[in-house]
N, C-alpha and C positions, 0 to 999 in steps of 0.2 A: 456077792455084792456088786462085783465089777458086771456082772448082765443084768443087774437092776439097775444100775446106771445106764446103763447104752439102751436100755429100753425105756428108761424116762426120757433120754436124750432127743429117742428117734419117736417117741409118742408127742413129743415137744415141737420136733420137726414135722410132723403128721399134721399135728395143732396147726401151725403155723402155714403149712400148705394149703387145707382146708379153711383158714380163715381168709386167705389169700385168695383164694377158688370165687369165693363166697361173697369176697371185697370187689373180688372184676365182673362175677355175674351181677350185683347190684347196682354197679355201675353201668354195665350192660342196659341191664331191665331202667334202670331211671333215665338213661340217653334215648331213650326208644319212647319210656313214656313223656319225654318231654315235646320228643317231635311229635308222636301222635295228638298232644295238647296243641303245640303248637298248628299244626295240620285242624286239628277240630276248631280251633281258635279262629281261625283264618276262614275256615268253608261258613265259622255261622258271621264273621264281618260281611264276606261275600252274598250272604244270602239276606244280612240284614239290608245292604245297601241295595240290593235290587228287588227288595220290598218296601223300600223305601222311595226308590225310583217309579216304581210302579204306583205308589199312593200318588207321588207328586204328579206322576202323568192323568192318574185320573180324576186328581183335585182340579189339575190345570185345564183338563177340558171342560168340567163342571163348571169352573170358571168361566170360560167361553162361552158354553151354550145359557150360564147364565146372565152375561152381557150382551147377547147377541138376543133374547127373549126380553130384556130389558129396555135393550134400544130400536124395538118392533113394539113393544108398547109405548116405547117414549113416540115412534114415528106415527102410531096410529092415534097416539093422544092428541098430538100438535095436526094430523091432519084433522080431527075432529073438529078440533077447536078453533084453528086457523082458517079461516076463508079469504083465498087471495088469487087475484089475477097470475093467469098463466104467467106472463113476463114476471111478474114479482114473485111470485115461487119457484121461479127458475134460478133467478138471481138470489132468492134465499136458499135454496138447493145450493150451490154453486157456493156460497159462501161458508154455507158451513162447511162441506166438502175440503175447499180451502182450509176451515180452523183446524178439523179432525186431522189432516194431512198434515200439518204443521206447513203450508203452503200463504208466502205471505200475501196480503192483497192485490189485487190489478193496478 
């Protein structure tokens, strides 16, 4: 009786080793996968923002070429339409130049 007891005792202690084993490797493996989350978390923030950087860059030149196409039709409309002496389209040059620069008057 007395060695069925010490070998429930020590199958107990077994037990309890092997839960233990079981308890730091899961701990293990879930510290590990949380960095690798964390790590994947982070490379797609970095990859969203510099896809994000890059739309805006080539939004913002869009934007450019099309206010710069804009105001080449606006310059060829007004010279179409406008007929004015040298001096007086200088000084309308000159002026607007002045508004567009934020440049106050003479």
């Amino acid at each position: 009786m007395r060695d069925v007891i010490q070998q429930v005792i020590a199958a107990e202690a077994e037990a309890k080793r092997i839960v233990s084993t079981a308890k730091e490797e899961e701990d293990g493996v879930m510290a590990a996968a949380r960095q690798r989350a964390q790590s994947i978390a982070a490379q797609a923030r970095l990859e969203a923002r510099q896809e994000a950087d890059l739309i805006l860059a080539e939004s913002d030149a869009g934007a450019s070429a099309r206010k710069r196409e804009l105001l080449e039709q606006a310059e060829q409309s007004l010279l179409a339409d406008i007929r004015l002496e040298n001096a007086a389209r200088q000084e309308a040059v000159a002026a607007v130049l002045r508004c567009v620069c934020g440049q106050p008057p003479p």
